[in-house]
TIKOL-740060 format. One record per residue (C-alpha): residue in one letter; x, y, z. Coordinates in Angstrom, 3 decimals. Layout:
<nodes>
["a" [X Y Z]];
...
</nodes>
This chain:
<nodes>
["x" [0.000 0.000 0.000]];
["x" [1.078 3.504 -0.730]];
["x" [2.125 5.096 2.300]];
["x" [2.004 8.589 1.131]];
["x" [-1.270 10.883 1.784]];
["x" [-2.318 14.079 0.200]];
["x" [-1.600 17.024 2.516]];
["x" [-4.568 18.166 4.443]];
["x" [-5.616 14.523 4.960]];
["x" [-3.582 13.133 7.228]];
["x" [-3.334 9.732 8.409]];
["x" [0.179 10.074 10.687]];
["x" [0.618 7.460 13.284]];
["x" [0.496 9.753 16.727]];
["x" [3.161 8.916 19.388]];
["x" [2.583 6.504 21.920]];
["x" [0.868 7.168 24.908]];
["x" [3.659 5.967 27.326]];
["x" [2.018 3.179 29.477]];
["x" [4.376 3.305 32.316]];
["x" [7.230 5.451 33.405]];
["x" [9.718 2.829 31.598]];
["x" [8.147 3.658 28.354]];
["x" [9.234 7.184 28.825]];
["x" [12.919 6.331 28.222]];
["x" [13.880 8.482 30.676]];
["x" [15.993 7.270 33.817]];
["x" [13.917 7.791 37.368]];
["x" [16.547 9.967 38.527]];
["x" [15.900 12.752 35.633]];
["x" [12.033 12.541 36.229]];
["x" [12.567 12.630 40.038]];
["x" [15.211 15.856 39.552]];
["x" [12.502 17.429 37.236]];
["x" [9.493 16.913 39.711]];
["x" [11.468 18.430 42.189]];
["x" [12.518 21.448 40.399]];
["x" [9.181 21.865 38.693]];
["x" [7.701 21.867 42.417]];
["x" [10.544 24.047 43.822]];
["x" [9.888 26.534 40.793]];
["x" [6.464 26.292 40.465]];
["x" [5.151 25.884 43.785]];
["x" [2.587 23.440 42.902]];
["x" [1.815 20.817 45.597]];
["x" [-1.232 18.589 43.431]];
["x" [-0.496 16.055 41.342]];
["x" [-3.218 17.058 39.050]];
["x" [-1.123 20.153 38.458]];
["x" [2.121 18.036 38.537]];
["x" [0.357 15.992 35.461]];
["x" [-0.762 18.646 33.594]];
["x" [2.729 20.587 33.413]];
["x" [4.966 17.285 33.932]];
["x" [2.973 15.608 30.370]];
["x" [2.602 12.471 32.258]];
["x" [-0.398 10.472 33.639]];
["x" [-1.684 11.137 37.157]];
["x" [-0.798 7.533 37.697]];
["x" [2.819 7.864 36.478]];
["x" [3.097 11.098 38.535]];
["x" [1.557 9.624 41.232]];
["x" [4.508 6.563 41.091]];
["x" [7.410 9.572 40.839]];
["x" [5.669 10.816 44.464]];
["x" [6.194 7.471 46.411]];
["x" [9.704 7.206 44.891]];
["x" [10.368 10.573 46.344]];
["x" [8.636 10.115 49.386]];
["x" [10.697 6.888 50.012]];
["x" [13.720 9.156 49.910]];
["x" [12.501 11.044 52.177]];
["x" [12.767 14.005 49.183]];
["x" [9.026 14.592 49.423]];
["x" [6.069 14.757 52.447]];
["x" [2.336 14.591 52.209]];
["x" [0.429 17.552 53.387]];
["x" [-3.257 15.775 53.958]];
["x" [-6.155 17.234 52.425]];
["x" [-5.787 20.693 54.237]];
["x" [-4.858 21.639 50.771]];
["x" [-8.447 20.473 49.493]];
["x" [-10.277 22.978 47.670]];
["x" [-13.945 24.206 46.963]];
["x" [-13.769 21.490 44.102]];
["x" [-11.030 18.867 44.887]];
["x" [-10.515 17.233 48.486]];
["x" [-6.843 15.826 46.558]];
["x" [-4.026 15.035 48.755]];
["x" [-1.458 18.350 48.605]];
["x" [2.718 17.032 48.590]];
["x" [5.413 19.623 49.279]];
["x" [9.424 19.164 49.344]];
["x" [11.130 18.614 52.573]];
["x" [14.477 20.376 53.313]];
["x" [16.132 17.238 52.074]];
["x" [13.529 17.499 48.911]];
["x" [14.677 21.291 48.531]];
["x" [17.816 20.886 49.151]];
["x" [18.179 18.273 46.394]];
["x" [15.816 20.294 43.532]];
["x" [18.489 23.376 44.104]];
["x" [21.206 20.716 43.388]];
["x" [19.332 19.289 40.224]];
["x" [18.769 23.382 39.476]];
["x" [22.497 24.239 39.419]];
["x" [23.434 21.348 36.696]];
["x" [19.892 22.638 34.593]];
["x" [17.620 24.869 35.293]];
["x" [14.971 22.950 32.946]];
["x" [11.807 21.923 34.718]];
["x" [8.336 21.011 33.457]];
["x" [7.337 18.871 30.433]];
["x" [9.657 15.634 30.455]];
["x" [11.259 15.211 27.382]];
["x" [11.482 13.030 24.797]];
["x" [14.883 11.078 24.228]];
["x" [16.151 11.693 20.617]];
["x" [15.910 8.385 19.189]];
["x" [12.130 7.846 20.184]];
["x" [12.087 11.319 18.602]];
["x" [13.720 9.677 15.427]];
["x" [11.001 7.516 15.343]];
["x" [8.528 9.604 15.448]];
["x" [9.802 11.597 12.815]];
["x" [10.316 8.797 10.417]];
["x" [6.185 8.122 10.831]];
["x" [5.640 12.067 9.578]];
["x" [7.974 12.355 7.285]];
["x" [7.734 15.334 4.828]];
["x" [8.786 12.858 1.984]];
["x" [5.660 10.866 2.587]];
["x" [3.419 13.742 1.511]];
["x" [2.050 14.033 -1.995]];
["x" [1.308 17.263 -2.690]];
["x" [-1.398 17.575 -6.001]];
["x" [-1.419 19.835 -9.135]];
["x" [-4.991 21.060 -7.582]];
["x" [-3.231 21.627 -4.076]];
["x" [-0.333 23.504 -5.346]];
["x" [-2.352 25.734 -7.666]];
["x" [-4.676 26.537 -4.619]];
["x" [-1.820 27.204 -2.589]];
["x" [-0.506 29.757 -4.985]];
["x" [-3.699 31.706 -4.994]];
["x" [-3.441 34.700 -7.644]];
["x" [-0.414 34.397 -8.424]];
["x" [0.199 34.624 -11.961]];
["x" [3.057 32.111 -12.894]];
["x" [4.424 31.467 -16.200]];
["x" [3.569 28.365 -17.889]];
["x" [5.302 24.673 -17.148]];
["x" [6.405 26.288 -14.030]];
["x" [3.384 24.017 -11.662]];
["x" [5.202 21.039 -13.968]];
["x" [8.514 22.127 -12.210]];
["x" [7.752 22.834 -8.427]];
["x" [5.495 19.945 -7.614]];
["x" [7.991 17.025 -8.065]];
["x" [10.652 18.943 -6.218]];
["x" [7.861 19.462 -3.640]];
["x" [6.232 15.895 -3.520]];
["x" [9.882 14.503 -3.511]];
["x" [10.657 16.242 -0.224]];
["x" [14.243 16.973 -1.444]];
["x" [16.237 20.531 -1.830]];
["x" [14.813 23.488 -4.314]];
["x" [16.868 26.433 -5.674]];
["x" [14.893 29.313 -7.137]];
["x" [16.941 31.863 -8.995]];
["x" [16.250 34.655 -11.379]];
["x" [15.911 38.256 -11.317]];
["x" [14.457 40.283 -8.221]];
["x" [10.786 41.148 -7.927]];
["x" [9.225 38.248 -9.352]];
["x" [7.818 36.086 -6.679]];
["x" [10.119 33.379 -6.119]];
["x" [9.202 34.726 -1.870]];
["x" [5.331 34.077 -2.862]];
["x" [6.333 30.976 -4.494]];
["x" [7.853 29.509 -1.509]];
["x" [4.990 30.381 0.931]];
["x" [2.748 29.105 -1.801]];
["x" [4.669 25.596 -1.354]];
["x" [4.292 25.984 2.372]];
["x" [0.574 26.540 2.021]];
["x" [0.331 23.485 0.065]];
["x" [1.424 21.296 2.224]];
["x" [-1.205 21.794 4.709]];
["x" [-1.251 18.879 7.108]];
["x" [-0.373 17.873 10.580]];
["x" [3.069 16.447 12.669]];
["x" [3.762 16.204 16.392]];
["x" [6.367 18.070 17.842]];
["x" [7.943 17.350 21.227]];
["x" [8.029 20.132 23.891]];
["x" [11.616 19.063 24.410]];
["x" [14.461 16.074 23.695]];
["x" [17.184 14.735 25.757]];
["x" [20.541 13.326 24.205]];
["x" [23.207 12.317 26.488]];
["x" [21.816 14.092 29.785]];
["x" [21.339 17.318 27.941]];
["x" [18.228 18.746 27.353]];
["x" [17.285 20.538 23.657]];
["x" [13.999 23.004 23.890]];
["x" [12.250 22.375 20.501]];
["x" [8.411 23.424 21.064]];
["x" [8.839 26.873 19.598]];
["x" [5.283 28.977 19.934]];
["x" [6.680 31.245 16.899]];
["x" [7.678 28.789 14.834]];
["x" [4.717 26.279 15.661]];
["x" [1.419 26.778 15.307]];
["x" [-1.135 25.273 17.778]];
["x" [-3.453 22.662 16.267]];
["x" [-6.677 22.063 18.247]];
["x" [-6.537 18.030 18.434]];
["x" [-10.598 18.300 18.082]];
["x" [-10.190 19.946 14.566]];
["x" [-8.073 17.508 13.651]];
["x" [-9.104 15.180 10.757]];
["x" [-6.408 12.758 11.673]];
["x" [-8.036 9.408 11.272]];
["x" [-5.658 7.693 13.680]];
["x" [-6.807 10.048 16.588]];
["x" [-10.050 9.542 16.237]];
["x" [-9.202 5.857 16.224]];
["x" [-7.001 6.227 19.492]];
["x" [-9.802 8.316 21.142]];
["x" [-7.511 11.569 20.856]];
["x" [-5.097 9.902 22.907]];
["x" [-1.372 10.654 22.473]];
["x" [1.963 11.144 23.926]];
["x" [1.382 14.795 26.161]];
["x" [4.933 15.623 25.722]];
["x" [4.274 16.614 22.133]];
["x" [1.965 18.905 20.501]];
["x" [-0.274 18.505 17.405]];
["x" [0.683 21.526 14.427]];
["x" [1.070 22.436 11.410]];
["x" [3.820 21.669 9.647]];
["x" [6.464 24.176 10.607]];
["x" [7.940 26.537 8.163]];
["x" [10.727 28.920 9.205]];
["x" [11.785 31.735 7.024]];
["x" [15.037 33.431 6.869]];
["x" [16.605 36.521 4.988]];
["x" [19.857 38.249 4.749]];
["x" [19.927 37.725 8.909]];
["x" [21.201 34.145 8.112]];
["x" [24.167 32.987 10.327]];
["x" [25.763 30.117 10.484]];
["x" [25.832 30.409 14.378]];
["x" [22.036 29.917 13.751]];
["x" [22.263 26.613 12.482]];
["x" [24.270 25.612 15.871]];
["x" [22.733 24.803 19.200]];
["x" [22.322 27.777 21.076]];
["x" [23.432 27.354 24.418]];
["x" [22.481 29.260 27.680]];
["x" [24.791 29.476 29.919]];
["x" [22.329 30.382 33.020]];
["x" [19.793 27.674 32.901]];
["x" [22.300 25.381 31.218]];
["x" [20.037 24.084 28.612]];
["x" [19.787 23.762 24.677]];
["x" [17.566 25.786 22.397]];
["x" [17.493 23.759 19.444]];
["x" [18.853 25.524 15.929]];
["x" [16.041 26.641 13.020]];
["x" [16.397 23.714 10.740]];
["x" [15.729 21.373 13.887]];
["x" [12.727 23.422 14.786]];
["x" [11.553 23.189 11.099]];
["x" [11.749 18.883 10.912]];
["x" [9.015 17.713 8.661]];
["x" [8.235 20.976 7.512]];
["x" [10.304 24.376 5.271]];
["x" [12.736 25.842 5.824]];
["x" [13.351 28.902 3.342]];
["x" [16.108 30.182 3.080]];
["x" [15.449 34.027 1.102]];
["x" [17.487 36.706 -0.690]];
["x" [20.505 33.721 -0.366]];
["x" [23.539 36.167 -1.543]];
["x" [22.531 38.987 0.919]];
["x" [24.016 36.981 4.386]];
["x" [27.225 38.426 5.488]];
["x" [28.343 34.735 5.243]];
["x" [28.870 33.765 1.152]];
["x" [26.608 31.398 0.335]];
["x" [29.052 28.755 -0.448]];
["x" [29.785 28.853 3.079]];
["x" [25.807 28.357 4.215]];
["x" [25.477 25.709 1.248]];
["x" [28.480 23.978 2.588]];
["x" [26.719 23.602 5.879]];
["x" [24.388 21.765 4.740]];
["x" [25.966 19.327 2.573]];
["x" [25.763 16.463 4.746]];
["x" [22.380 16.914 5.571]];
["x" [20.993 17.680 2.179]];
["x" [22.807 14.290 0.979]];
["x" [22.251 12.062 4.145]];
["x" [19.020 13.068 5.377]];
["x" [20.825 13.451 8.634]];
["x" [22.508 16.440 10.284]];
["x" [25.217 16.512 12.951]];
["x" [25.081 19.108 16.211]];
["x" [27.647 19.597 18.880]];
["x" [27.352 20.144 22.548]];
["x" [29.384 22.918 24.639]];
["x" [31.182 19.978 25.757]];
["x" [32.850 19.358 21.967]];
["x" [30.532 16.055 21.906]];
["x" [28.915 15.704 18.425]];
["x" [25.810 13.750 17.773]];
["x" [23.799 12.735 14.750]];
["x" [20.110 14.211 15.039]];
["x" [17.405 13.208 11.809]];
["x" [17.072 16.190 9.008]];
["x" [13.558 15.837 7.322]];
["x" [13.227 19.236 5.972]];
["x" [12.157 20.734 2.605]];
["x" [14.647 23.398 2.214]];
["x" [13.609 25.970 -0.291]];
["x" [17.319 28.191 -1.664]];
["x" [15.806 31.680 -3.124]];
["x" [18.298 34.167 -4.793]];
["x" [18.627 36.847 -7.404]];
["x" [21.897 36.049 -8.470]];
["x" [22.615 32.996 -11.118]];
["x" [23.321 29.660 -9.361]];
["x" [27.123 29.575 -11.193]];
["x" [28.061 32.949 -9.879]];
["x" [27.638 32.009 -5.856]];
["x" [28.244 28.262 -5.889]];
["x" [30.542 25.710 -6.684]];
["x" [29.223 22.672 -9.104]];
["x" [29.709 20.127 -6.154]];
["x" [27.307 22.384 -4.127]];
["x" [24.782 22.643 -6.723]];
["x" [25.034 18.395 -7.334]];
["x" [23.546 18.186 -4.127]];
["x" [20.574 21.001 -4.454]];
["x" [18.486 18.377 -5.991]];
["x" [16.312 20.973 -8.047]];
["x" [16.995 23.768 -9.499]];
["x" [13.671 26.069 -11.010]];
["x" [14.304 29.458 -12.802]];
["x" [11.872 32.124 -12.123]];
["x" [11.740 34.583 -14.931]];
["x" [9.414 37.711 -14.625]];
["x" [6.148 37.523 -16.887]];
["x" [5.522 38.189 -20.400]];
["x" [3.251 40.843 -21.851]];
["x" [0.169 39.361 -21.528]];
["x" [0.975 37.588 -18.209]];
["x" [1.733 41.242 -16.878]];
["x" [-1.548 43.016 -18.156]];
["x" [-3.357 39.694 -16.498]];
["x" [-1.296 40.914 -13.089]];
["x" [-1.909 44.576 -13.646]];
["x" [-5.132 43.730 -14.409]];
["x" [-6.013 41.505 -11.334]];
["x" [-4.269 43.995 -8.544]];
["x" [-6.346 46.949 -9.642]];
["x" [-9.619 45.244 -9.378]];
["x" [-8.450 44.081 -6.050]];
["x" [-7.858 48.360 -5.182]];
["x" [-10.767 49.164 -6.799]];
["x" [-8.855 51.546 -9.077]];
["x" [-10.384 51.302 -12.885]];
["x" [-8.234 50.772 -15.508]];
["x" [-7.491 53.179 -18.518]];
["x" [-6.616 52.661 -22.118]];
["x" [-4.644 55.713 -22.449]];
["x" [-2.729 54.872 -19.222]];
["x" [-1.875 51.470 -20.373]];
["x" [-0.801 52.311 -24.112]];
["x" [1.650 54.942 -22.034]];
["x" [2.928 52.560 -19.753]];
["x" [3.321 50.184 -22.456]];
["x" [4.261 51.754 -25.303]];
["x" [6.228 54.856 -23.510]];
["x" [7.622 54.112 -20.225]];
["x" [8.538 50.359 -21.235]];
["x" [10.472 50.160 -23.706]];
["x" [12.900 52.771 -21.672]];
["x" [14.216 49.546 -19.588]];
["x" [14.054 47.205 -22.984]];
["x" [10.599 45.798 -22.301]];
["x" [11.583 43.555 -19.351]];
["x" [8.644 42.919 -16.954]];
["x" [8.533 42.331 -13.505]];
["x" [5.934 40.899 -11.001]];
["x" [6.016 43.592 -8.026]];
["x" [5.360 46.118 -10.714]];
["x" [1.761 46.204 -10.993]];
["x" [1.436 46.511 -7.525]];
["x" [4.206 49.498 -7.082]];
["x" [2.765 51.698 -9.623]];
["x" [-1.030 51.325 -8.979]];
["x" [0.040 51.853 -5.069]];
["x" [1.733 55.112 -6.389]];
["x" [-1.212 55.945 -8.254]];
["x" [-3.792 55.529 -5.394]];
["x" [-1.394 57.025 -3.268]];
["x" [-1.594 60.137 -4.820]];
["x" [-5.536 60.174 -5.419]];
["x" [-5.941 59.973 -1.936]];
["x" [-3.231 62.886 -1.407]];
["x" [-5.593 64.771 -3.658]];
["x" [-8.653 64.407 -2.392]];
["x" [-9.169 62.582 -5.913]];
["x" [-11.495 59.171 -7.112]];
["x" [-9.638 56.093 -7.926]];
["x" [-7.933 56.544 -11.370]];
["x" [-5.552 55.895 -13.738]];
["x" [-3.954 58.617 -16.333]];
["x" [-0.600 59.090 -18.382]];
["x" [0.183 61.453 -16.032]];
["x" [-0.140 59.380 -12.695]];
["x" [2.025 56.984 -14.620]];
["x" [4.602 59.453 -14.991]];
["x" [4.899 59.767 -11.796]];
["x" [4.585 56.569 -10.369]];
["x" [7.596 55.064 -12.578]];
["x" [9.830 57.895 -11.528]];
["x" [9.319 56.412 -8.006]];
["x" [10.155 53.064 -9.656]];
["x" [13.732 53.675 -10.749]];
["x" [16.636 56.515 -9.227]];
["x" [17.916 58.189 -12.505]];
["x" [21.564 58.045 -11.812]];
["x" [22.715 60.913 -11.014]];
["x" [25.912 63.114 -9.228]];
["x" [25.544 64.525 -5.637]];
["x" [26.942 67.285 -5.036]];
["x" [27.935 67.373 -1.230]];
</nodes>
């Protein structure tokens, strides 16, 4: 049987609801430290409110309780901590208990959710893989909205999107290869699970990013194996969308590192981690202080091995999965900025050129009846006939929307109706392009 699903339908295997602490794959030490810290921190004394924030059962808190409590590291407080609505037996640390959770503080300062250990991780991400998507002609034509592209361009982007592998878009500025890439995002349109945080070798990686990942209700979720599971999943991960993270000429290679804080000791996990089994686009590639056959180089390995490779403070490296669809976007031409072993491993490369005559009047056409400015014969033969062929006739895609902007821009100024003239045209291209010119200082 076909394992791969049209986006938007879903039928990814959830995580396992752990059935006992063992099936965590964490050590009883490391859950005892973090129950201690998350009570020392937070001071919550129910284990209804231990569950909740530890993403374990009540049972499987409860267990972590009498383990403490045998160590003397924890004390019931008898229902004198009932409330209005709960007569629940209240815990708090004793000195020992306290004295311990500011021991487990100084080596990390991470408390709540219990993470997930990378290689159950691994697992999971093999079951939502981003190559196991097949993305349609009808999806990807949704997801691009208005956009007007040039023909056998669809042909192009969806098998380097269905395939899951690397994309380069190149070709001049202004002509939606940004759009395009958000349009691929949009197309993809499903669900993965995403753990709150992992744990390799002690240390713990934050991963759950609330501005990166975006919150999916589990009861509007179409998933057929939660319904089948009775919305039932591993709590230390949370159901959204696939993850796309978006980058410019900010681009460091620092931010492809773990990002280590000093203070609480912990890992915040780098952008391509946080993007797993979704995009990561990578815009304006040229513009980075770093030269792009330095950012290219980084990922190399992972482009080719599906795998990437991080490094702790410590100088320990480790090999963490890399299921990303990363999307390359740059003005300049793919020989100028890269070497051919670099480009071997960008599996496709798609040119974007900017849009013909008649695809540009369909633009032009489409963005003023979204302003509600009415188009004008006269205005058009000028911009056409007069204005164009000053820059040889080349079109671009942002340039319906600059000039009828400038246009409406000045109506408004003027206290004038919506409208196009030879005039307003005028003036709106002379806002386009800077005449070059000396300055005298």
């Amino acid at each position: 049987m076909n394992d791969q699903t049209p986006a938007g339908h879903t039928r990814i295997q959830p995580p396992p609801l752990p059935a006992s602490l063992a099936e965590t794959g964490l050590s009883m030490t490391m859950m005892r430290d973090i129950l201690l810290k998350t009570m020392f921190r937070m001071s919550m004394n129910h284990i209804s409110e231990l569950s909740r924030v530890l993403c374990l059962s009540f049972a499987q808190v409860q267990l972590l309780i009498d383990d403490a409590r045998g160590e003397h590291l924890i004390e019931a407080m008898g229902t004198m901590q009932a409330t209005a609505t709960s007569s629940e037996m209240g815990f708090q640390l004793t000195d020992g208990g306290r004295t311990r959770a500011q021991q487990a503080l100084a080596i990390s300062e991470y408390y709540g959710a219990m993470p997930v250990p990378l290689d159950i991780y691994a697992e999971q991400v093999r079951r939502q893989s981003i190559r196991k998507l097949k993305v349609t002609r009808e999806q990807l034509v949704s997801a691009m909205g208005d956009l007007i592209l040039p023909e056998g361009l669809l042909a192009d982007l969806g098998p380097a999107v269905t395939s899951g592998r690397s994309i380069l878009m190149y070709g001049p500025p202004g002509n939606g290869k940004s759009s395009i890439s958000n349009g691929i995002r949009d197309a993809l349109g499903d669900f993965i699970y995403v753990p709150r945080a992992i744990v390799h070798s002690g240390q713990i990686l934050a991963v759950y990013d609330p501005i990166v990942h975006r919150l999916v209700p589990v009861e509007q979720s179409s998933s057929t194996a939660l319904r089948v599971t009775g919305l039932r999943f591993d709590p230390r991960y949370v159901l959204c969308e696939r993850p796309t993270v978006i980058t410019g000429g900010e681009l460091k290679l620092e931010m492809l590192e773990l990002k280590y804080n000093p203070v609480s000791k912990t890992y915040q996990a780098p952008l391509q981690f946080k993007a797993m089994g979704g995009v990561f686009i990578v815009d304006d590639l040229g513009r980075q202080e770093e030269p792009p056959q330095a950012l290219v180089n980084r990922w190399i390995v992972p482009l080719e091995m599906n795998y990437d490779i991080l490094t702790l403070v410590s100088g320990e490296k480790f090999v963490v999965p890399f299921d990303t669809l990363v999307i390359f976007s740059t003005n300049f031409h793919p020989n100028e900025i890269f070497d051919q072993a670099a480009l071997r491993r960008i599996f496709f490369k798609i040119k974007i050129d900017g849009p013909n005559q008649a695809d540009f009047l369909k633009i032009f056409a489409l963005v003023a009846r979204k302003r509600r400015i009415p188009l004008n014969e006269d205005a058009l033969i000028h911009l056409l006939q007069v204005k164009y062929p000053t820059i040889n006739n080349i079109y671009s895609n942002y340039q319906p929307v600059f000039l009828i902007d400038q246009m409406i821009a000045m109506c408004e100024f003027e206290g004038k109706p919506y409208h196009m003239s030879p005039a307003l045209i005028d003036r709106a291209w002379s806002n386009m392009f800077v005449e070059d010119a000396v300055i005298v200082r």
